[in-house]
N, C-alpha and C positions, 0 to 999 in steps of 0.2 A: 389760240389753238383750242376754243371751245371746240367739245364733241368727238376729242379724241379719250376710246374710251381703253381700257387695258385688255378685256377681252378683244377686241378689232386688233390692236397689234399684235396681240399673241398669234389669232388667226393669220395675219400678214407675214409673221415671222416664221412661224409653220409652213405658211404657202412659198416662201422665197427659199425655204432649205428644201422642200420639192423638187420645186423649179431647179434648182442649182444642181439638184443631182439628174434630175431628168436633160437639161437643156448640154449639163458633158456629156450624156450617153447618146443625145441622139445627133451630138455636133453641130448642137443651134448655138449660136450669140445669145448668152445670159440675158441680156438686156431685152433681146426681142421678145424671149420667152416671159419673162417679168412682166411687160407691157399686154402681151398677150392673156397671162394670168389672170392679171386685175381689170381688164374688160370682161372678163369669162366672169369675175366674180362681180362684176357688178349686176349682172343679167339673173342670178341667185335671190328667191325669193327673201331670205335673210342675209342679204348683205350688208356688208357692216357700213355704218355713216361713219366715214372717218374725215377730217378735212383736209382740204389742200388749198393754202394760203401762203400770201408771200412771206406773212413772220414763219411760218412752220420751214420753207423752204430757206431763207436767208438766215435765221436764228440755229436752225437746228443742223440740215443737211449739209450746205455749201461751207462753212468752215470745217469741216471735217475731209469732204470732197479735196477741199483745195490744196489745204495743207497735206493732205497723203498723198497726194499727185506732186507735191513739189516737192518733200518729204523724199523721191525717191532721186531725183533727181540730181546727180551728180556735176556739183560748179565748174570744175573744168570744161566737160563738153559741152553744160547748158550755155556755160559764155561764147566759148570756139561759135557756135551758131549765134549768138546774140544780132549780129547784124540782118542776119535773112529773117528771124521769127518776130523783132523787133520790126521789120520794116513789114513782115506779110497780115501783124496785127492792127499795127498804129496806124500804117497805111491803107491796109486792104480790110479792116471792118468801116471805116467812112466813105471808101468806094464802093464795098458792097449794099452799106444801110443806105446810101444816097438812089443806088439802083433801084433798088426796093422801095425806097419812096415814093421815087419821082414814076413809077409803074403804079402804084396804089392809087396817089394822085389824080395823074392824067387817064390812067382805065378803067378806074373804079368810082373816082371821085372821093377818096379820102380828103379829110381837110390835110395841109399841109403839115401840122404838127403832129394829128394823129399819124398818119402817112412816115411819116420822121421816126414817133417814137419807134414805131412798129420796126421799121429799118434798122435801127441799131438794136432793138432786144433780139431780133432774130436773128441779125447776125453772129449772136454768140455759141460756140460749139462744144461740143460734148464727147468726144467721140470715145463713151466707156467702153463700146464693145470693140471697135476699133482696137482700141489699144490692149483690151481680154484678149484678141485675137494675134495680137503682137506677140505676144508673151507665149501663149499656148502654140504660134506657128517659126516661133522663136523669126523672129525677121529682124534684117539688118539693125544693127544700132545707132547708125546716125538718122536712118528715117525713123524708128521708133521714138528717138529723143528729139528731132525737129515734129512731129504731129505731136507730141507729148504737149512739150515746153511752148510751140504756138498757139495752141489749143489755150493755156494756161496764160497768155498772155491775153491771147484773144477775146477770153471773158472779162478778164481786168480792161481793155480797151472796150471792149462793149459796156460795159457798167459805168465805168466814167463817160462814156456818151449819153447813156441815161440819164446819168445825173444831171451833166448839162441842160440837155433838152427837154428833162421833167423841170426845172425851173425856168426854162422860159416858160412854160408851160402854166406855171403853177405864177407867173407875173412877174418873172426875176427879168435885169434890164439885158435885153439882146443884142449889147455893144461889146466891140471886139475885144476892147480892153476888159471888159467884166467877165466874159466868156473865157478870155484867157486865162485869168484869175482865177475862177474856177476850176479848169480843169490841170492847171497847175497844183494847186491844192488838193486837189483830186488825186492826184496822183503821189505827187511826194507825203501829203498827209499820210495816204493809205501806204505805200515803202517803207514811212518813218513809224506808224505805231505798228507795222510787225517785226522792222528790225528792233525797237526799242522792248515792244512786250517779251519778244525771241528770249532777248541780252537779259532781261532780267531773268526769266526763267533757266538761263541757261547758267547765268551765275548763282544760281539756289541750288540747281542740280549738279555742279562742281562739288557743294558742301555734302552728299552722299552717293553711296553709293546702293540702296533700296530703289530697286526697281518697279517697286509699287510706285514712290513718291516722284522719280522718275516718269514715269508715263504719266503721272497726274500733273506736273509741270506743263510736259509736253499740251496735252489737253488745254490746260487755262491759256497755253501760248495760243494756239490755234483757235481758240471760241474768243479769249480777251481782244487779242489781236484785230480782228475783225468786226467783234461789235464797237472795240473803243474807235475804231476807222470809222464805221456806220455812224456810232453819236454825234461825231464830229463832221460829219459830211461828207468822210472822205471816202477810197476806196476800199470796202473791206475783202473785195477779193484779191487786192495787190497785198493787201496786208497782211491777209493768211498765204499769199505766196513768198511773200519776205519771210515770211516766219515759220513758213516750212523748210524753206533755201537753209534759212539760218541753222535751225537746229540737223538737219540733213547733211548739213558741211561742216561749221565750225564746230556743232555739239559732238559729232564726232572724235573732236582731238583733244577731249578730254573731261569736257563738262558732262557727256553722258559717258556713264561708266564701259570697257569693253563688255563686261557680263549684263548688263543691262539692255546693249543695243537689239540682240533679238529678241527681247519681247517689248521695247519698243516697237519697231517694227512688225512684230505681230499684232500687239493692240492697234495700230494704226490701217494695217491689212484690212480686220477685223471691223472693223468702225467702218472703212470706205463702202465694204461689202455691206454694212445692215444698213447706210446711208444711201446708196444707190439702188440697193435690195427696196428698199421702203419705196424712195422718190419715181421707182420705174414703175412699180403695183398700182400707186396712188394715179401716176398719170392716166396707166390705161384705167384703173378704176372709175375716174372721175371724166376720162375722153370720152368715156363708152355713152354719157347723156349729154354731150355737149350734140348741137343742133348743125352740125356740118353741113346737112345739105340744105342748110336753109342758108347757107352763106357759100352755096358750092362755086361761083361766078368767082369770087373773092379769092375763096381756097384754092383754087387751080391756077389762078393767077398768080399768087402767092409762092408756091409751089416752083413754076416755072421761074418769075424772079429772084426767087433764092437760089437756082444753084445756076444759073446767068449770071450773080453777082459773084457765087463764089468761084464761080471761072474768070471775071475781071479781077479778084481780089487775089486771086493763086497767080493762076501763067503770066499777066505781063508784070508784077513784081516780082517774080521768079528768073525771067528774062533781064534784068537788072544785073542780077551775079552769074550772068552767061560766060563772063572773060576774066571771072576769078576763081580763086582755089575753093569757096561758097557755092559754085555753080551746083543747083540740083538740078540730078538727071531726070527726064520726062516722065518715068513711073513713079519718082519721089511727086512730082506736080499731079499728078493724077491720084495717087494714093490720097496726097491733101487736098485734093476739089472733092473727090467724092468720097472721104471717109470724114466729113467736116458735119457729123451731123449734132441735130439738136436737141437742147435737154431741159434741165434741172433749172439754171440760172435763166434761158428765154422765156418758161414760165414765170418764172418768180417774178421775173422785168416784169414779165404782163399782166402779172394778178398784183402788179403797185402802183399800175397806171392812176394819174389822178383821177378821180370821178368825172371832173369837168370833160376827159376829154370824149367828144361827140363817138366816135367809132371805139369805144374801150370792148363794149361788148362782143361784138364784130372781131376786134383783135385778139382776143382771150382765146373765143372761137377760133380763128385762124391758126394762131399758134402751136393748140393743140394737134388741129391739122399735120400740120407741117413737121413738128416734132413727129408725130405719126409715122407720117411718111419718110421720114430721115430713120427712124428705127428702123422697122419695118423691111421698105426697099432697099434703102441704101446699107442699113448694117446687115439684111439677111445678104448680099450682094460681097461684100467684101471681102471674107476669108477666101472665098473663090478667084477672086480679083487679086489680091496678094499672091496666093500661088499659078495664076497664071502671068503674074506682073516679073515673075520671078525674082523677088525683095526677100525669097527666106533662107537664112544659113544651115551648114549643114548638123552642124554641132552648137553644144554650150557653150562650148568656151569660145566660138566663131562671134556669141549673142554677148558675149560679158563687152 
Protein backbone atom coordinates (compact mmCIF):
# COMPACT_ATOMS: atom_id res chain seq x y z
CA UNK A 1 0.00 0.00 0.00
CA UNK A 2 2.97 2.15 -0.94
CA UNK A 3 1.76 5.89 -1.82
CA UNK A 4 -1.16 6.02 0.17
CA UNK A 5 -0.65 9.32 1.75
CA UNK A 6 -3.02 10.87 4.96
CA UNK A 7 -3.70 14.10 3.14
CA UNK A 8 -5.42 11.82 0.00
CA UNK A 9 -7.57 10.05 2.47
CA UNK A 10 -8.59 12.88 4.27
CA UNK A 11 -9.60 14.48 0.88
CA UNK A 12 -11.44 11.14 -0.10
CA UNK A 13 -13.04 11.10 3.22
CA UNK A 14 -14.34 14.63 2.82
CA UNK A 15 -15.27 13.88 -0.80
CA UNK A 16 -17.49 10.73 0.30
CA UNK A 17 -19.44 12.60 3.13
CA UNK A 18 -20.45 15.04 0.15
CA UNK A 19 -21.24 12.73 -1.91
CA UNK A 20 -23.41 11.02 0.76
CA UNK A 21 -25.25 14.01 1.51
CA UNK A 22 -25.68 15.20 -1.95
CA UNK A 23 -26.38 11.68 -3.68
CA UNK A 24 -29.89 11.27 -0.59
CA UNK A 25 -30.91 14.73 -1.78
CA UNK A 26 -30.95 14.14 -5.29
CA UNK A 27 -32.02 10.27 -5.03
CA UNK A 28 -28.93 8.88 -6.77
CA UNK A 29 -27.44 5.24 -5.55
CA UNK A 30 -24.45 6.26 -3.17
CA UNK A 31 -22.32 4.01 -5.01
CA UNK A 32 -22.97 5.55 -8.64
CA UNK A 33 -22.33 8.91 -7.19
CA UNK A 34 -18.94 7.75 -5.38
CA UNK A 35 -17.77 6.13 -8.72
CA UNK A 36 -18.77 9.32 -10.48
CA UNK A 37 -16.87 11.46 -7.69
CA UNK A 38 -13.57 9.80 -8.08
CA UNK A 39 -13.40 10.00 -11.96
CA UNK A 40 -14.33 13.69 -11.70
CA UNK A 41 -11.28 13.78 -9.20
CA UNK A 42 -9.12 12.19 -11.12
CA UNK A 43 -9.33 14.65 -14.24
CA UNK A 44 -8.12 17.59 -11.28
CA UNK A 45 -4.85 19.09 -11.83
CA UNK A 46 -3.84 17.89 -8.07
CA UNK A 47 -5.29 14.79 -7.70
CA UNK A 48 -4.37 12.81 -5.24
CA UNK A 49 -1.93 9.38 -6.23
CA UNK A 50 -3.55 7.07 -4.09
CA UNK A 51 -3.33 3.13 -4.86
CA UNK A 52 -5.49 0.58 -5.68
CA UNK A 53 -4.18 -3.01 -5.24
CA UNK A 54 -5.20 -6.26 -4.54
CA UNK A 55 -3.37 -6.11 -0.67
CA UNK A 56 -5.23 -2.77 -0.18
CA UNK A 57 -8.58 -4.22 -1.39
CA UNK A 58 -8.31 -8.07 0.35
CA UNK A 59 -6.26 -6.83 3.41
CA UNK A 60 -8.19 -3.68 4.17
CA UNK A 61 -11.74 -3.35 2.60
CA UNK A 62 -13.33 -6.90 1.94
CA UNK A 63 -13.12 -8.14 5.63
CA UNK A 64 -14.95 -5.44 6.91
CA UNK A 65 -17.39 -5.60 3.73
CA UNK A 66 -18.06 -9.12 4.43
CA UNK A 67 -18.43 -9.54 7.83
CA UNK A 68 -21.25 -6.35 8.04
CA UNK A 69 -23.14 -7.93 5.33
CA UNK A 70 -23.33 -11.12 7.14
CA UNK A 71 -23.27 -9.30 10.48
CA UNK A 72 -26.82 -8.39 9.70
CA UNK A 73 -28.04 -11.22 8.67
CA UNK A 74 -30.55 -13.17 10.55
CA UNK A 75 -29.82 -17.43 10.91
CA UNK A 76 -33.18 -18.48 10.62
CA UNK A 77 -34.25 -16.94 7.33
CA UNK A 78 -30.57 -17.05 5.96
CA UNK A 79 -30.92 -21.02 6.28
CA UNK A 80 -34.93 -21.16 5.35
CA UNK A 81 -33.19 -20.04 1.70
CA UNK A 82 -30.04 -22.02 2.07
CA UNK A 83 -31.18 -24.32 -0.67
CA UNK A 84 -31.97 -21.78 -3.50
CA UNK A 85 -28.82 -19.20 -2.72
CA UNK A 86 -26.54 -22.31 -2.24
CA UNK A 87 -27.60 -23.68 -5.47
CA UNK A 88 -27.80 -20.05 -7.56
CA UNK A 89 -23.92 -19.66 -6.07
CA UNK A 90 -22.23 -22.88 -6.17
CA UNK A 91 -24.01 -23.67 -9.33
CA UNK A 92 -24.73 -20.53 -11.14
CA UNK A 93 -21.01 -18.69 -10.84
CA UNK A 94 -19.33 -21.95 -12.84
CA UNK A 95 -22.12 -21.61 -15.35
CA UNK A 96 -21.79 -18.15 -15.54
CA UNK A 97 -17.66 -17.87 -15.42
CA UNK A 98 -17.73 -20.91 -18.09
CA UNK A 99 -20.09 -18.46 -20.45
CA UNK A 100 -17.77 -15.87 -20.06
CA UNK A 101 -14.82 -17.87 -21.00
CA UNK A 102 -15.79 -19.90 -23.48
CA UNK A 103 -17.04 -16.24 -25.39
CA UNK A 104 -13.49 -14.56 -24.64
CA UNK A 105 -12.01 -17.58 -25.92
CA UNK A 106 -13.57 -18.35 -29.24
CA UNK A 107 -14.33 -14.31 -29.95
CA UNK A 108 -11.61 -12.77 -28.82
CA UNK A 109 -9.02 -15.19 -28.67
CA UNK A 110 -8.12 -15.30 -25.02
CA UNK A 111 -5.89 -18.22 -24.00
CA UNK A 112 -8.00 -20.53 -22.39
CA UNK A 113 -6.92 -19.89 -18.74
CA UNK A 114 -6.74 -16.40 -19.15
CA UNK A 115 -10.37 -16.54 -20.53
CA UNK A 116 -11.22 -18.84 -17.30
CA UNK A 117 -9.78 -16.63 -14.83
CA UNK A 118 -11.56 -13.64 -16.16
CA UNK A 119 -14.89 -15.86 -16.03
CA UNK A 120 -15.00 -16.63 -12.46
CA UNK A 121 -13.50 -13.13 -11.08
CA UNK A 122 -16.34 -11.40 -12.86
CA UNK A 123 -18.73 -13.41 -11.92
CA UNK A 124 -18.49 -12.11 -8.50
CA UNK A 125 -21.32 -9.45 -7.33
CA UNK A 126 -21.58 -6.58 -5.39
CA UNK A 127 -24.69 -5.22 -5.39
CA UNK A 128 -24.09 -2.32 -2.54
CA UNK A 129 -26.35 0.01 -4.00
CA UNK A 130 -28.81 -2.65 -4.82
CA UNK A 131 -29.22 -3.49 -1.35
CA UNK A 132 -28.91 0.91 -0.17
CA UNK A 133 -31.89 0.85 -2.20
CA UNK A 134 -33.53 -2.04 -0.29
CA UNK A 135 -33.45 -0.46 2.75
CA UNK A 136 -34.17 3.11 1.88
CA UNK A 137 -37.40 1.62 -0.60
CA UNK A 138 -38.06 -0.64 2.35
CA UNK A 139 -38.75 -3.92 -0.21
CA UNK A 140 -39.95 -7.17 0.69
CA UNK A 141 -37.83 -9.33 3.08
CA UNK A 142 -37.35 -12.53 1.59
CA UNK A 143 -36.04 -10.85 -1.79
CA UNK A 144 -33.87 -8.46 0.28
CA UNK A 145 -32.44 -11.48 2.28
CA UNK A 146 -32.11 -13.94 -0.93
CA UNK A 147 -29.98 -10.98 -3.21
CA UNK A 148 -28.24 -10.21 0.37
CA UNK A 149 -27.20 -13.71 1.43
CA UNK A 150 -26.53 -15.04 -2.51
CA UNK A 151 -24.65 -12.22 -3.30
CA UNK A 152 -22.57 -13.12 -0.12
CA UNK A 153 -22.20 -16.50 -1.00
CA UNK A 154 -21.54 -15.75 -4.45
CA UNK A 155 -18.27 -14.05 -3.74
CA UNK A 156 -17.16 -16.86 -1.52
CA UNK A 157 -17.81 -19.29 -4.66
CA UNK A 158 -16.09 -16.90 -6.95
CA UNK A 159 -12.85 -16.73 -4.80
CA UNK A 160 -12.70 -20.30 -4.36
CA UNK A 161 -12.76 -20.60 -8.22
CA UNK A 162 -9.86 -18.24 -8.24
CA UNK A 163 -8.01 -20.06 -6.15
CA UNK A 164 -8.45 -23.20 -8.12
CA UNK A 165 -7.68 -21.69 -11.36
CA UNK A 166 -4.82 -19.24 -10.25
CA UNK A 167 -2.95 -22.67 -9.29
CA UNK A 168 -3.40 -24.37 -12.35
CA UNK A 169 -2.28 -21.34 -13.41
CA UNK A 170 0.62 -20.81 -11.30
CA UNK A 171 1.70 -25.04 -12.41
CA UNK A 172 -0.41 -26.78 -9.58
CA UNK A 173 -1.49 -30.38 -11.11
CA UNK A 174 -5.01 -30.22 -13.04
CA UNK A 175 -6.32 -33.76 -11.87
CA UNK A 176 -9.62 -34.07 -10.65
CA UNK A 177 -8.60 -35.63 -7.46
CA UNK A 178 -6.08 -32.38 -6.67
CA UNK A 179 -8.66 -30.03 -7.93
CA UNK A 180 -11.14 -31.50 -5.53
CA UNK A 181 -8.75 -31.23 -2.70
CA UNK A 182 -8.43 -28.04 -3.13
CA UNK A 183 -11.41 -26.58 -3.24
CA UNK A 184 -12.63 -28.64 -0.52
CA UNK A 185 -10.05 -27.11 1.59
CA UNK A 186 -11.05 -24.09 0.25
CA UNK A 187 -13.82 -24.06 1.47
CA UNK A 188 -14.14 -25.76 4.75
CA UNK A 189 -10.69 -24.17 5.62
CA UNK A 190 -12.11 -20.80 4.97
CA UNK A 191 -15.91 -21.78 7.34
CA UNK A 192 -13.51 -23.41 9.99
CA UNK A 193 -11.03 -20.33 10.61
CA UNK A 194 -14.14 -17.95 11.02
CA UNK A 195 -16.14 -20.12 13.01
CA UNK A 196 -13.00 -20.92 15.12
CA UNK A 197 -11.55 -17.14 15.29
CA UNK A 198 -15.72 -16.11 15.83
CA UNK A 199 -15.64 -18.64 19.11
CA UNK A 200 -12.76 -17.38 20.31
CA UNK A 201 -13.68 -13.93 20.31
CA UNK A 202 -16.92 -14.44 21.34
CA UNK A 203 -15.72 -16.30 24.47
CA UNK A 204 -13.54 -13.21 25.51
CA UNK A 205 -16.42 -11.01 25.00
CA UNK A 206 -18.75 -13.24 27.37
CA UNK A 207 -15.91 -12.07 30.24
CA UNK A 208 -17.17 -8.11 29.79
CA UNK A 209 -19.29 -6.24 29.30
CA UNK A 210 -17.32 -2.67 27.81
CA UNK A 211 -18.35 -2.02 24.63
CA UNK A 212 -15.21 -0.48 23.58
CA UNK A 213 -13.44 -4.13 24.00
CA UNK A 214 -16.52 -5.45 22.51
CA UNK A 215 -16.32 -3.92 19.18
CA UNK A 216 -12.59 -4.41 19.17
CA UNK A 217 -13.25 -8.35 19.48
CA UNK A 218 -15.72 -8.12 16.97
CA UNK A 219 -12.94 -6.25 14.68
CA UNK A 220 -9.76 -8.98 15.25
CA UNK A 221 -12.78 -11.61 14.39
CA UNK A 222 -13.49 -10.10 11.14
CA UNK A 223 -9.66 -9.01 9.86
CA UNK A 224 -8.13 -12.37 11.82
CA UNK A 225 -10.69 -14.54 10.37
CA UNK A 226 -9.88 -13.93 6.95
CA UNK A 227 -6.30 -13.23 6.73
CA UNK A 228 -5.58 -16.45 8.94
CA UNK A 229 -8.13 -18.17 5.92
CA UNK A 230 -5.85 -16.21 3.14
CA UNK A 231 -2.39 -17.55 5.05
CA UNK A 232 -3.50 -20.83 4.64
CA UNK A 233 -4.89 -20.89 1.30
CA UNK A 234 -8.25 -20.94 2.10
CA UNK A 235 -11.28 -18.90 1.61
CA UNK A 236 -11.13 -15.65 3.48
CA UNK A 237 -14.28 -14.37 2.24
CA UNK A 238 -16.18 -17.70 3.65
CA UNK A 239 -14.38 -17.02 6.69
CA UNK A 240 -15.34 -13.55 7.40
CA UNK A 241 -18.93 -14.78 6.41
CA UNK A 242 -18.73 -17.57 9.17
CA UNK A 243 -17.71 -15.02 11.39
CA UNK A 244 -19.98 -12.64 10.84
CA UNK A 245 -23.03 -15.30 10.88
CA UNK A 246 -21.36 -16.28 14.14
CA UNK A 247 -21.20 -13.22 16.07
CA UNK A 248 -24.69 -11.87 14.41
CA UNK A 249 -26.47 -15.02 15.80
CA UNK A 250 -24.85 -16.79 18.61
CA UNK A 251 -23.07 -13.42 19.98
CA UNK A 252 -26.21 -12.29 20.46
CA UNK A 253 -27.35 -14.66 23.36
CA UNK A 254 -25.10 -13.63 25.50
CA UNK A 255 -21.52 -13.15 24.57
CA UNK A 256 -22.19 -9.63 23.34
CA UNK A 257 -23.67 -7.67 25.98
CA UNK A 258 -27.62 -6.32 25.53
CA UNK A 259 -26.17 -2.67 26.09
CA UNK A 260 -23.35 -3.18 23.79
CA UNK A 261 -25.16 -4.56 20.84
CA UNK A 262 -26.02 -1.00 19.36
CA UNK A 263 -22.98 0.27 19.10
CA UNK A 264 -21.71 -2.81 17.78
CA UNK A 265 -23.73 -2.53 15.25
CA UNK A 266 -23.11 1.05 14.66
CA UNK A 267 -19.29 0.67 14.58
CA UNK A 268 -19.82 -2.08 11.91
CA UNK A 269 -22.45 0.40 9.91
CA UNK A 270 -19.78 2.88 10.18
CA UNK A 271 -16.74 0.81 8.82
CA UNK A 272 -19.04 -0.76 5.92
CA UNK A 273 -19.72 2.88 4.77
CA UNK A 274 -15.84 4.35 5.02
CA UNK A 275 -14.98 0.71 3.31
CA UNK A 276 -17.22 0.94 0.33
CA UNK A 277 -17.09 4.95 0.62
CA UNK A 278 -13.21 4.43 -0.05
CA UNK A 279 -13.31 1.18 -2.62
CA UNK A 280 -16.19 3.12 -4.92
CA UNK A 281 -13.83 6.64 -5.13
CA UNK A 282 -10.61 4.61 -5.81
CA UNK A 283 -12.47 2.66 -8.54
CA UNK A 284 -13.72 5.55 -10.42
CA UNK A 285 -10.44 7.32 -9.57
CA UNK A 286 -8.25 4.89 -11.02
CA UNK A 287 -11.04 3.67 -14.02
CA UNK A 288 -10.99 7.36 -15.14
CA UNK A 289 -6.98 6.43 -16.92
CA UNK A 290 -7.56 2.99 -17.64
CA UNK A 291 -7.28 2.71 -21.65
CA UNK A 292 -10.97 1.36 -22.41
CA UNK A 293 -11.14 2.13 -25.87
CA UNK A 294 -8.08 0.55 -26.62
CA UNK A 295 -9.62 -2.77 -25.70
CA UNK A 296 -13.31 -1.55 -26.69
CA UNK A 297 -13.72 -5.00 -29.10
CA UNK A 298 -13.07 -6.93 -25.67
CA UNK A 299 -15.12 -4.51 -23.45
CA UNK A 300 -18.36 -4.80 -25.29
CA UNK A 301 -18.00 -8.31 -25.67
CA UNK A 302 -17.46 -8.70 -22.24
CA UNK A 303 -20.22 -6.63 -21.22
CA UNK A 304 -22.77 -8.55 -23.24
CA UNK A 305 -21.39 -12.01 -21.76
CA UNK A 306 -21.82 -11.12 -18.51
CA UNK A 307 -25.26 -10.42 -18.07
CA UNK A 308 -26.02 -13.75 -20.80
CA UNK A 309 -24.24 -15.59 -18.06
CA UNK A 310 -26.08 -13.99 -15.31
CA UNK A 311 -29.38 -14.83 -17.11
CA UNK A 312 -28.05 -18.79 -17.38
CA UNK A 313 -26.87 -18.44 -13.76
CA UNK A 314 -30.44 -16.87 -12.31
CA UNK A 315 -33.81 -18.31 -14.39
CA UNK A 316 -32.96 -21.79 -15.12
CA UNK A 317 -31.66 -22.51 -11.53
CA UNK A 318 -34.42 -20.65 -10.25
CA UNK A 319 -36.86 -22.91 -12.34
CA UNK A 320 -35.46 -25.84 -10.20
CA UNK A 321 -37.78 -24.72 -7.09
CA UNK A 322 -40.68 -24.07 -9.44
CA UNK A 323 -42.83 -27.05 -7.61
CA UNK A 324 -41.65 -26.17 -4.02
CA UNK A 325 -42.56 -23.77 -1.16
CA UNK A 326 -38.52 -22.20 -2.40
CA UNK A 327 -40.19 -21.29 -5.77
CA UNK A 328 -39.09 -17.56 -6.45
CA UNK A 329 -41.61 -15.37 -8.29
CA UNK A 330 -40.34 -13.87 -11.75
CA UNK A 331 -39.57 -10.36 -10.24
CA UNK A 332 -37.48 -11.97 -7.37
CA UNK A 333 -35.47 -13.64 -10.70
CA UNK A 334 -35.25 -10.52 -12.33
CA UNK A 335 -34.47 -8.33 -9.43
CA UNK A 336 -31.40 -10.92 -9.19
CA UNK A 337 -30.24 -10.95 -12.90
CA UNK A 338 -30.19 -7.40 -13.11
CA UNK A 339 -29.33 -6.12 -9.67
CA UNK A 340 -26.11 -8.71 -9.77
CA UNK A 341 -23.74 -6.17 -10.34
CA UNK A 342 -19.98 -5.70 -9.86
CA UNK A 343 -17.41 -4.45 -7.52
CA UNK A 344 -14.85 -4.61 -4.87
CA UNK A 345 -13.78 -8.40 -4.67
CA UNK A 346 -13.84 -8.65 -9.23
CA UNK A 347 -11.09 -6.14 -8.98
CA UNK A 348 -9.23 -7.45 -6.31
CA UNK A 349 -9.43 -11.13 -8.24
CA UNK A 350 -7.87 -9.05 -11.11
CA UNK A 351 -5.31 -6.96 -9.72
CA UNK A 352 -3.83 -10.73 -8.20
CA UNK A 353 -3.88 -12.15 -11.53
CA UNK A 354 -0.45 -14.05 -11.81
CA UNK A 355 1.90 -12.02 -14.02
CA UNK A 356 2.40 -14.99 -16.34
CA UNK A 357 -0.95 -14.77 -17.45
CA UNK A 358 -0.76 -13.39 -21.27
CA UNK A 359 -4.26 -11.17 -21.33
CA UNK A 360 -3.83 -9.92 -17.31
CA UNK A 361 -3.50 -6.40 -18.72
CA UNK A 362 -6.35 -6.69 -21.07
CA UNK A 363 -8.35 -8.20 -18.20
CA UNK A 364 -7.63 -5.57 -15.36
CA UNK A 365 -8.85 -3.17 -18.39
CA UNK A 366 -12.00 -5.01 -18.97
CA UNK A 367 -13.01 -5.44 -15.54
CA UNK A 368 -12.95 -1.99 -14.78
CA UNK A 369 -15.14 -1.66 -17.69
CA UNK A 370 -17.62 -3.88 -16.67
CA UNK A 371 -17.86 -2.93 -13.06
CA UNK A 372 -18.46 0.53 -14.71
CA UNK A 373 -20.99 -0.39 -16.44
CA UNK A 374 -22.73 -2.52 -13.64
CA UNK A 375 -22.71 0.82 -11.37
CA UNK A 376 -23.49 3.06 -13.59
CA UNK A 377 -26.34 1.38 -15.87
CA UNK A 378 -27.55 -1.32 -14.06
CA UNK A 379 -27.49 0.32 -10.31
CA UNK A 380 -28.72 4.03 -11.68
CA UNK A 381 -31.66 1.56 -13.27
CA UNK A 382 -32.89 -0.20 -10.24
CA UNK A 383 -34.62 1.68 -7.75
CA UNK A 384 -37.00 2.45 -10.63
CA UNK A 385 -37.23 -1.20 -11.43
CA UNK A 386 -37.92 -2.20 -7.83
CA UNK A 387 -40.99 0.15 -7.77
CA UNK A 388 -42.24 -0.59 -10.94
CA UNK A 389 -41.47 -4.65 -10.08
CA UNK A 390 -43.71 -3.79 -7.39
CA UNK A 391 -41.29 -5.71 -4.49
CA UNK A 392 -41.90 -2.68 -1.89
CA UNK A 393 -43.92 -2.95 1.34
CA UNK A 394 -45.98 -0.50 2.69
CA UNK A 395 -44.69 -0.11 6.10
CA UNK A 396 -41.82 -0.98 8.75
CA UNK A 397 -42.99 -3.38 10.40
CA UNK A 398 -44.27 -5.01 6.71
CA UNK A 399 -39.86 -4.81 6.11
CA UNK A 400 -38.86 -6.28 9.71
Amino acid sequence: MSGFSIPGLGLLLLLASVVAMLSRRLRLPYSVALVAAGAALAFLPASPALPLSRDLIFNVFLPPLVFEGALQLKWNRFRAELPVTLTLAFLGVPIGAAIVAAGMHYLIGWSWIGASLFGILIAATDPVSVIAAFKEMRVQPRLAMIVESESLLNDGAAAVGFVVLAGIAAGASAGAGQVSATLVWTVLGGLGAGIAVAGAALLLAGRTQDHLVEITLTTIAAYASFLLAERFHASGVLAALAAGLMVGNVGWMGSISDSSRPHVLAFWQFAAFLANSLIFLLIGLHGAHQPIAQFAPAVGLAIVLVLLARVAAVYPLAALFYRSGLRLPAVYQHVLFWGGLRGALALGLALALPAGIAERNQIVVVSFAVVAFSVFVQGLTMPPLLRWFGVCVESEEEAE
